[in-house]
PDBQT receptor file of N, H, CA, C and O in Angstrom, charges set to zero:
ATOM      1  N   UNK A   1       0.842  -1.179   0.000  1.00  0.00    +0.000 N 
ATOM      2  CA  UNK A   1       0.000   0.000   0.000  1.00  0.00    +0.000 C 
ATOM      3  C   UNK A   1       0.891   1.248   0.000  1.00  0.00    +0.000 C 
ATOM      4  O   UNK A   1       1.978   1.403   0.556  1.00  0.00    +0.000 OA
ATOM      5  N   UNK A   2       0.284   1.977  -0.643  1.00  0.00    +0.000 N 
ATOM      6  H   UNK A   2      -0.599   1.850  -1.095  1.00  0.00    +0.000 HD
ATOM      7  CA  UNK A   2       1.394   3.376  -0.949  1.00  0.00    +0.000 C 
ATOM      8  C   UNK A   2       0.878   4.115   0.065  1.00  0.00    +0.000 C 
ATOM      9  O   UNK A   2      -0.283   4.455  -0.165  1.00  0.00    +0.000 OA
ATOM     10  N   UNK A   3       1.360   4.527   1.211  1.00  0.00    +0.000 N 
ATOM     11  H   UNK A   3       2.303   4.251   1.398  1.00  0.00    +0.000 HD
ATOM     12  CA  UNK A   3       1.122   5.465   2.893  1.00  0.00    +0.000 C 
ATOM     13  C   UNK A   3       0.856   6.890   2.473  1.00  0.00    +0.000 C 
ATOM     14  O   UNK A   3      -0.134   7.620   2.531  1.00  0.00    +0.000 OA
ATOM     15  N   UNK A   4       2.630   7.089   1.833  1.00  0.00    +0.000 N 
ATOM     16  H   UNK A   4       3.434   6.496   1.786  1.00  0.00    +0.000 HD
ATOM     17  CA  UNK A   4       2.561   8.264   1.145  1.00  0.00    +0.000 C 
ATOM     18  C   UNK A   4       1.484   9.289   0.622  1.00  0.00    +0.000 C 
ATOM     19  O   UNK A   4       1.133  10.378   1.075  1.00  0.00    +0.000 OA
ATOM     20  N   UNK A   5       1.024   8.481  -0.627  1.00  0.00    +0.000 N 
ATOM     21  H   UNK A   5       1.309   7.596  -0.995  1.00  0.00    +0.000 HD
ATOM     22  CA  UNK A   5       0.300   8.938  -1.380  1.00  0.00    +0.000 C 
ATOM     23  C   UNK A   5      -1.515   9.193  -0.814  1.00  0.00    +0.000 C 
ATOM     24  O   UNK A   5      -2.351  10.065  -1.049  1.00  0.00    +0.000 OA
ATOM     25  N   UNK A   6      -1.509   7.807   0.095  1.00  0.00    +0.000 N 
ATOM     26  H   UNK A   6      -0.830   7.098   0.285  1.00  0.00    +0.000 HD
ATOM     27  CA  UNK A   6      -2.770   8.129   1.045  1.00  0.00    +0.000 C 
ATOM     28  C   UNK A   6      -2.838   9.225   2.308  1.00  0.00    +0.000 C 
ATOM     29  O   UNK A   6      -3.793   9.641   2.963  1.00  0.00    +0.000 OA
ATOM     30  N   UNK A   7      -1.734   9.443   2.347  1.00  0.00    +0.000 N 
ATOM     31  H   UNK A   7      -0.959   9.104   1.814  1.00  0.00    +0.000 HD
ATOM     32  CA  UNK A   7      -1.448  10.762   3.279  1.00  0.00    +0.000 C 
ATOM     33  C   UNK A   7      -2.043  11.993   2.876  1.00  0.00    +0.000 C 
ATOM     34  O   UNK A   7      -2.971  12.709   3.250  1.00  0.00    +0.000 OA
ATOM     35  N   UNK A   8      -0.792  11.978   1.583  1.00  0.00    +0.000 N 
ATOM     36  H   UNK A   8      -0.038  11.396   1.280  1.00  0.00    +0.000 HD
ATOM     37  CA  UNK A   8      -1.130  13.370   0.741  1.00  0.00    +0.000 C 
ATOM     38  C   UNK A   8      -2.274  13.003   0.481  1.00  0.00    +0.000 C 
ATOM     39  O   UNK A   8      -2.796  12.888   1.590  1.00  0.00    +0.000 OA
ATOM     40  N   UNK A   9      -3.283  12.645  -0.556  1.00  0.00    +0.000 N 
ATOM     41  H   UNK A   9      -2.858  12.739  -1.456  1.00  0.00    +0.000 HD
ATOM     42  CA  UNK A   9      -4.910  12.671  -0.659  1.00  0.00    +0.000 C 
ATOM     43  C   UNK A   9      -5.652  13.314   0.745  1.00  0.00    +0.000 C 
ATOM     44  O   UNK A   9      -6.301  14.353   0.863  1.00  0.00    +0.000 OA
ATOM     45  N   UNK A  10      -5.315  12.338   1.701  1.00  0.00    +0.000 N 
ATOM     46  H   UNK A  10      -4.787  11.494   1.606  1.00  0.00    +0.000 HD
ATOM     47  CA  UNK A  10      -6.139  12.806   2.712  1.00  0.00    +0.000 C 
ATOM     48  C   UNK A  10      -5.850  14.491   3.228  1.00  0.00    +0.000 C 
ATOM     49  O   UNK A  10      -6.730  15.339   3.379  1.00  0.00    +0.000 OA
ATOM     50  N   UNK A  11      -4.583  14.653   3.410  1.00  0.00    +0.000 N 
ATOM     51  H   UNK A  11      -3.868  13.964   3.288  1.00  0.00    +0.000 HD
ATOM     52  CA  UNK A  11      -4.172  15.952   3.477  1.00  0.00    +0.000 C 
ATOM     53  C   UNK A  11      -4.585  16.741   2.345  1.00  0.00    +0.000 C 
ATOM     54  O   UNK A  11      -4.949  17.830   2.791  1.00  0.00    +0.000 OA
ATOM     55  N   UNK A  12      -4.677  16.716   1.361  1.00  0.00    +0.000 N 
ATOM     56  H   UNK A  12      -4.381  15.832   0.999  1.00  0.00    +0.000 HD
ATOM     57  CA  UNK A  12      -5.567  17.975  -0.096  1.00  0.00    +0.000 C 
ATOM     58  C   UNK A  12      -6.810  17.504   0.575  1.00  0.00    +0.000 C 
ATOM     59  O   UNK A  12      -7.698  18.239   0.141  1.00  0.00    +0.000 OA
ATOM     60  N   UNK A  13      -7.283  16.719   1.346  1.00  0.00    +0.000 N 
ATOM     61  H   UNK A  13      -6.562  16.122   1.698  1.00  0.00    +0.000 HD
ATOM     62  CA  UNK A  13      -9.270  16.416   1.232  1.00  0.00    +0.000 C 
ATOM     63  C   UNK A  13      -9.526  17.608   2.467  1.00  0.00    +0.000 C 
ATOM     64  O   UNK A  13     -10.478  18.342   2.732  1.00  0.00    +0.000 OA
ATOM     65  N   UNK A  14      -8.635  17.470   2.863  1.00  0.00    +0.000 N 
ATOM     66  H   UNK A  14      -7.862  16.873   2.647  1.00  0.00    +0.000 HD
ATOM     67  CA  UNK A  14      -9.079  17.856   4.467  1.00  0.00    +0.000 C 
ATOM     68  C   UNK A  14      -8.510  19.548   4.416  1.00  0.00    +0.000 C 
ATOM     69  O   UNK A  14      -9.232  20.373   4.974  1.00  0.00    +0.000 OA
ATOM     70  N   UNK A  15      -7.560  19.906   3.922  1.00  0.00    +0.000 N 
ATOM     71  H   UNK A  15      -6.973  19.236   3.468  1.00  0.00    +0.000 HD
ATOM     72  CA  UNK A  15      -6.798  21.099   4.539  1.00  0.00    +0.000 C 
ATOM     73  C   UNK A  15      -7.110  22.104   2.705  1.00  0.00    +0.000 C 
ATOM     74  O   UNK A  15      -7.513  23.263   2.609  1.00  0.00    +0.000 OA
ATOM     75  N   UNK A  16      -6.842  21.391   1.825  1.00  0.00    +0.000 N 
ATOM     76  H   UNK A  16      -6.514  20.449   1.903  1.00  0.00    +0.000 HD
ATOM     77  CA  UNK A  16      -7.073  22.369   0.515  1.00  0.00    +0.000 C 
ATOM     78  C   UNK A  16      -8.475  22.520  -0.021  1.00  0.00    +0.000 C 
ATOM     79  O   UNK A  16      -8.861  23.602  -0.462  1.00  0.00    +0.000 OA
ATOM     80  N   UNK A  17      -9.404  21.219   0.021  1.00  0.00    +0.000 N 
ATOM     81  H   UNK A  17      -9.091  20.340   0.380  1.00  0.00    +0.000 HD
ATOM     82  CA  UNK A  17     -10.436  20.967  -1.205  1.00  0.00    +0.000 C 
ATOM     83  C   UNK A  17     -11.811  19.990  -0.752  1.00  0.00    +0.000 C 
ATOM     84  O   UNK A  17     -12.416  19.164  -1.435  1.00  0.00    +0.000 OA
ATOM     85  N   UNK A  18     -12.064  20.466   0.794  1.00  0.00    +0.000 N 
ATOM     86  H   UNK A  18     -11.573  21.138   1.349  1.00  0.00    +0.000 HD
ATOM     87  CA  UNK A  18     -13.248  19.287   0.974  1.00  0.00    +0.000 C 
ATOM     88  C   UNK A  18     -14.203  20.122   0.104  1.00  0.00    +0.000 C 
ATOM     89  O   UNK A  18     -15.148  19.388   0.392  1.00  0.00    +0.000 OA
ATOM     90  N   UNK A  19     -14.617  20.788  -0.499  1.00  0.00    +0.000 N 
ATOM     91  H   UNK A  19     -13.850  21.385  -0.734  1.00  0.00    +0.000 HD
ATOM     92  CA  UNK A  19     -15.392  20.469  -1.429  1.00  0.00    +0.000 C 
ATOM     93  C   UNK A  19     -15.318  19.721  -2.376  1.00  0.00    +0.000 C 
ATOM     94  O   UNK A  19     -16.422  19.534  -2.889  1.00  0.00    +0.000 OA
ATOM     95  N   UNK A  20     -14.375  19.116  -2.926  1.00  0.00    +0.000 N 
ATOM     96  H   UNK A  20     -13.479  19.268  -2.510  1.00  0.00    +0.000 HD
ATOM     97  CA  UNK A  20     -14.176  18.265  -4.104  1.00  0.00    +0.000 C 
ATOM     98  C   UNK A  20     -14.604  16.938  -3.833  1.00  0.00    +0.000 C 
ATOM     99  O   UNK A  20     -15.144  16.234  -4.686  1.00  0.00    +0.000 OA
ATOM    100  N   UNK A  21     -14.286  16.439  -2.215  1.00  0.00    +0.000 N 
ATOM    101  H   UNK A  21     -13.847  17.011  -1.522  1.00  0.00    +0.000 HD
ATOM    102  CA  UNK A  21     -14.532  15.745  -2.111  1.00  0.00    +0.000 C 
ATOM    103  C   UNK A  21     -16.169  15.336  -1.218  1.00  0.00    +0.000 C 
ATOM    104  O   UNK A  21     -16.612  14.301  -0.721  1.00  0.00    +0.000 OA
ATOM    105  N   UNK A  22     -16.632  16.578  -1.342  1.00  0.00    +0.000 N 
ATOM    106  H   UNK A  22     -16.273  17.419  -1.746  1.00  0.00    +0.000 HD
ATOM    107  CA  UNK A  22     -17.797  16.818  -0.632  1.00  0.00    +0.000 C 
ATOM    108  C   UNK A  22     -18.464  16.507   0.972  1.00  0.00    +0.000 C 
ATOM    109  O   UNK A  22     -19.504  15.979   1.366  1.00  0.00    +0.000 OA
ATOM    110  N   UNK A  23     -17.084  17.232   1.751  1.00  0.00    +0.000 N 
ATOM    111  H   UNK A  23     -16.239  17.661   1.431  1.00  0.00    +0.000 HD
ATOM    112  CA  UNK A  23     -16.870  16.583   3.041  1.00  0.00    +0.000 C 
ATOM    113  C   UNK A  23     -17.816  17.922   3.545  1.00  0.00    +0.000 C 
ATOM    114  O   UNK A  23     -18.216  18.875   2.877  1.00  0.00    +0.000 OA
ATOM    115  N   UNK A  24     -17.953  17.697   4.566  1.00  0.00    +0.000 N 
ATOM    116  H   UNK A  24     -17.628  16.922   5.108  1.00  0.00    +0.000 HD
ATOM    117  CA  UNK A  24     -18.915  18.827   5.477  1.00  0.00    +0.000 C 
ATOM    118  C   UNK A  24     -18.062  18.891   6.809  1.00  0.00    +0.000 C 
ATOM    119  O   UNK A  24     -18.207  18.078   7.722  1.00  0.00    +0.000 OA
ATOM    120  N   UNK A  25     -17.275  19.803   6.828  1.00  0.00    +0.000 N 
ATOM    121  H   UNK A  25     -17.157  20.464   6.087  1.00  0.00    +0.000 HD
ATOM    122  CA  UNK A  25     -17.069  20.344   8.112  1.00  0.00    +0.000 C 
ATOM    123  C   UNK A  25     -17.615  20.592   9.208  1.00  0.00    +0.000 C 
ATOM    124  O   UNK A  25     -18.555  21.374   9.071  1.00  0.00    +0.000 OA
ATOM    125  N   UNK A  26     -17.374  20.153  10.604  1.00  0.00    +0.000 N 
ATOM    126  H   UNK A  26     -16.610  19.517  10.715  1.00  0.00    +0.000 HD
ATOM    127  CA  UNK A  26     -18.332  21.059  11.617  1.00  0.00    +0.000 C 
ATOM    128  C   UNK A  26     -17.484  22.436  11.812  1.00  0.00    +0.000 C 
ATOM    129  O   UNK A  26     -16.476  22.913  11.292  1.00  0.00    +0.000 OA
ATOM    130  N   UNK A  27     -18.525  22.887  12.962  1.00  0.00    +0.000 N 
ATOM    131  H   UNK A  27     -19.345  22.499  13.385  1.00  0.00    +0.000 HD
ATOM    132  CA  UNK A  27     -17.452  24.703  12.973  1.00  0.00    +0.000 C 
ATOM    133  C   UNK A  27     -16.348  24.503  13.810  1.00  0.00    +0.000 C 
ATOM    134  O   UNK A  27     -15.886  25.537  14.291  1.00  0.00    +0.000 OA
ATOM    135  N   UNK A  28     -15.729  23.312  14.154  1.00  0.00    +0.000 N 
ATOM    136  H   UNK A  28     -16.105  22.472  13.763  1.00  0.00    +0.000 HD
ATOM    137  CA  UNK A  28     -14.511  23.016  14.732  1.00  0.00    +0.000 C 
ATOM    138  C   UNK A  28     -13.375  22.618  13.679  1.00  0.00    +0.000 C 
ATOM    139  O   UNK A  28     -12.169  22.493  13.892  1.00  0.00    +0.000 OA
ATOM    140  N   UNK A  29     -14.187  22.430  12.314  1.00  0.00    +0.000 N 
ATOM    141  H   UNK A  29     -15.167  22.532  12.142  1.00  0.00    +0.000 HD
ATOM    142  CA  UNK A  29     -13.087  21.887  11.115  1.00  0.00    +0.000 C 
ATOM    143  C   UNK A  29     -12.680  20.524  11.186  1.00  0.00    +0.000 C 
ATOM    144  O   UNK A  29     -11.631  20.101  10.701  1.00  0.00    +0.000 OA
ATOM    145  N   UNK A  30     -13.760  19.655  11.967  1.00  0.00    +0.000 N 
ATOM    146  H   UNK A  30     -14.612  19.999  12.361  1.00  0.00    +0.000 HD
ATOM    147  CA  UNK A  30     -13.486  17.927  12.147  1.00  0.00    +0.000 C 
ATOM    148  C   UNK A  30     -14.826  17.595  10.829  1.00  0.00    +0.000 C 
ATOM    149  O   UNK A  30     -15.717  18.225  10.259  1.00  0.00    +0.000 OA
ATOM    150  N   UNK A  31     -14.448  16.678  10.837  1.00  0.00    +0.000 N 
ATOM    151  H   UNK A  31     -13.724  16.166  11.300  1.00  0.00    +0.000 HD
ATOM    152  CA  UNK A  31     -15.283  15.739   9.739  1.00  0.00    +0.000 C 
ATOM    153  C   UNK A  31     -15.212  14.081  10.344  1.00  0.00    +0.000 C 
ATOM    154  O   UNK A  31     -14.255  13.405  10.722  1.00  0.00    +0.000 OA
ATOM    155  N   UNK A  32     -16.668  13.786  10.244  1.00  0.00    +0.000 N 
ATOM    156  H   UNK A  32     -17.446  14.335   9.937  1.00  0.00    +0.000 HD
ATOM    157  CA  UNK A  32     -16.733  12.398  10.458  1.00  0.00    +0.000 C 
ATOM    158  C   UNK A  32     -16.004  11.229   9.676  1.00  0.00    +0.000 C 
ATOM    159  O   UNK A  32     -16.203  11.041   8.476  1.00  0.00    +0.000 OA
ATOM    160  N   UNK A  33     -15.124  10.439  10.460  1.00  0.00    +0.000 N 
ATOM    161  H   UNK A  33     -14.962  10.592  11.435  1.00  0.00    +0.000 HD
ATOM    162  CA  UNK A  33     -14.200   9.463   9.731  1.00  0.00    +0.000 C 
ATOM    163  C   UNK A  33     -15.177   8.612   8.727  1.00  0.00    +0.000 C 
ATOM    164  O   UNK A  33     -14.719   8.454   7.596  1.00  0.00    +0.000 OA
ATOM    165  N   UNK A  34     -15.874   8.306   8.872  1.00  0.00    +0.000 N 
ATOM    166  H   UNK A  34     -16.247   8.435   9.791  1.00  0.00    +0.000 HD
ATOM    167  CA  UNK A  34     -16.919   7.594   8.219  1.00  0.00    +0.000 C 
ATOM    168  C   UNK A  34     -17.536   8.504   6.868  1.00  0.00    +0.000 C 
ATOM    169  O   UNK A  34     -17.885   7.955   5.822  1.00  0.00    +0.000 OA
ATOM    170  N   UNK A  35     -17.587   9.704   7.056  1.00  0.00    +0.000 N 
ATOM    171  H   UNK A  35     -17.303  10.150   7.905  1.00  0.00    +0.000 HD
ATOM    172  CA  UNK A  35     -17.669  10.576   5.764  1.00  0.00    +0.000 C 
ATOM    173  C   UNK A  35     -16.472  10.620   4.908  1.00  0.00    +0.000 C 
ATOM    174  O   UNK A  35     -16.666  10.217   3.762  1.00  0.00    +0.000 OA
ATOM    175  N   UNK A  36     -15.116  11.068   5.231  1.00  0.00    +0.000 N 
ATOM    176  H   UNK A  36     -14.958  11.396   6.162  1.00  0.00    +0.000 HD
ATOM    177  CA  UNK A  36     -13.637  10.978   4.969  1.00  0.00    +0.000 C 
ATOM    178  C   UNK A  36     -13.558   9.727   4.020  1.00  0.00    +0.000 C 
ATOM    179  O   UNK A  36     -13.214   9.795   2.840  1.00  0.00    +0.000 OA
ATOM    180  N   UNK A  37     -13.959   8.449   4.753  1.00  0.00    +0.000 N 
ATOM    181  H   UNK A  37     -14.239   8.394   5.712  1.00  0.00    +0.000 HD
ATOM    182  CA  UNK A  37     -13.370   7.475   4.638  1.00  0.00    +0.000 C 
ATOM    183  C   UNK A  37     -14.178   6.423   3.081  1.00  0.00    +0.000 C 
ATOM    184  O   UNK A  37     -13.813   5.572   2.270  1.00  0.00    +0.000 OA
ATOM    185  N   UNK A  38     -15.332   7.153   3.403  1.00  0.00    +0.000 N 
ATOM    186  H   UNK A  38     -15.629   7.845   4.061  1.00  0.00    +0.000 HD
ATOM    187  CA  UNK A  38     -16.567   7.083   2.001  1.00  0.00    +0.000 C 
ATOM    188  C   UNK A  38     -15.925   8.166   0.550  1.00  0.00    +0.000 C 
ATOM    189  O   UNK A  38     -15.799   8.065  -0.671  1.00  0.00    +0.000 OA
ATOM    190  N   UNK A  39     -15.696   9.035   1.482  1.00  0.00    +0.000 N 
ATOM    191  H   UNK A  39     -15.798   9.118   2.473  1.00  0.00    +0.000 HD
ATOM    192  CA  UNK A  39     -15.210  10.297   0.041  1.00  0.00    +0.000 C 
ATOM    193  C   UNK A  39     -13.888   9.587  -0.503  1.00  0.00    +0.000 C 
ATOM    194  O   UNK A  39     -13.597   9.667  -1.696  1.00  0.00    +0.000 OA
ATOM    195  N   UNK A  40     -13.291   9.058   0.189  1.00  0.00    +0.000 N 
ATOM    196  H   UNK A  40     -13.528   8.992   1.158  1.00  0.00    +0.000 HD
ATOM    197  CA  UNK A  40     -11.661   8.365  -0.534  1.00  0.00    +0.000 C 
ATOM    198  C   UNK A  40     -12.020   7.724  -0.545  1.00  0.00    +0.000 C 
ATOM    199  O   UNK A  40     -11.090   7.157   0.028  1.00  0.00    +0.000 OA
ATOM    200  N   UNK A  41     -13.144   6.479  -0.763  1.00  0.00    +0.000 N 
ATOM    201  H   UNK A  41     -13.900   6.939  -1.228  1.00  0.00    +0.000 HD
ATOM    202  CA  UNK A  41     -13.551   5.670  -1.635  1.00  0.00    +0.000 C 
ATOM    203  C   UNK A  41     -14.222   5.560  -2.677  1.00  0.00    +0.000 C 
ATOM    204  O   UNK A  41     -13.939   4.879  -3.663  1.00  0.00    +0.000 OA
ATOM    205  N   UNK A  42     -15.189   6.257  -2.503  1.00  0.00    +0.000 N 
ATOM    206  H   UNK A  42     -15.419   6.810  -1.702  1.00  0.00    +0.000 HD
ATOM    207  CA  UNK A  42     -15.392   7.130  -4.018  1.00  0.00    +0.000 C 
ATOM    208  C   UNK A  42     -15.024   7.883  -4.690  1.00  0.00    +0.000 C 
ATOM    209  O   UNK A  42     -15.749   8.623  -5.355  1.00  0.00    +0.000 OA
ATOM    210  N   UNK A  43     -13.617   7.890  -4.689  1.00  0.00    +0.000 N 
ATOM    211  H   UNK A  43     -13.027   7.290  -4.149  1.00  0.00    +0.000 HD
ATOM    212  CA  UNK A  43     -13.171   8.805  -5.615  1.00  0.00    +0.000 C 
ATOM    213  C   UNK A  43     -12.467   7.971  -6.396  1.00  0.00    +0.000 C 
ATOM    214  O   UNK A  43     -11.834   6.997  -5.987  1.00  0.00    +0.000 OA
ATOM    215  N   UNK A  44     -12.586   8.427  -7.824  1.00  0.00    +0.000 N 
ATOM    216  H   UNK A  44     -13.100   9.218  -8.156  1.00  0.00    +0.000 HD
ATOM    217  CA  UNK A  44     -11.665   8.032  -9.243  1.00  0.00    +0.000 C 
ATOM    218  C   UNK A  44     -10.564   8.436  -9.345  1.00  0.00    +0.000 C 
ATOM    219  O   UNK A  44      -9.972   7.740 -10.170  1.00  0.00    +0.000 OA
ATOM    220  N   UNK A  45     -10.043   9.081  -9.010  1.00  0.00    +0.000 N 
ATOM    221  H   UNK A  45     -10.525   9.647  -8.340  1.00  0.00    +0.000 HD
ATOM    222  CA  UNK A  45      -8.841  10.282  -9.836  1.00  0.00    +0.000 C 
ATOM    223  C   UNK A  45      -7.883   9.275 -10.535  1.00  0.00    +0.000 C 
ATOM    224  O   UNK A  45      -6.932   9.688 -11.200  1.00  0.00    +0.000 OA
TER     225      UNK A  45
């Protein structure tokens, strides 16, 4: 498994582009792992 590369993804989902991945923030800037963890599975890139 490439760590790396699942790092960086998660780091652009979370800190550059949760809209892309259509995450919903609370007003603390956490996101449910279970949302996270659905959005990097549905994604193609």
């Amino acid at each position: 498994m490439d760590y790396t590369g699942l790092s960086k993804e998660i780091s652009y989902a979370l800190r550059h582009a949760p809209w892309e991945y259509e995450l919903e923030m609370d007003e603390e800037g956490w996101v449910p792992v279970e949302q996270l963890l659905s959005a990097l599975h549905s994604d193609k890139k």
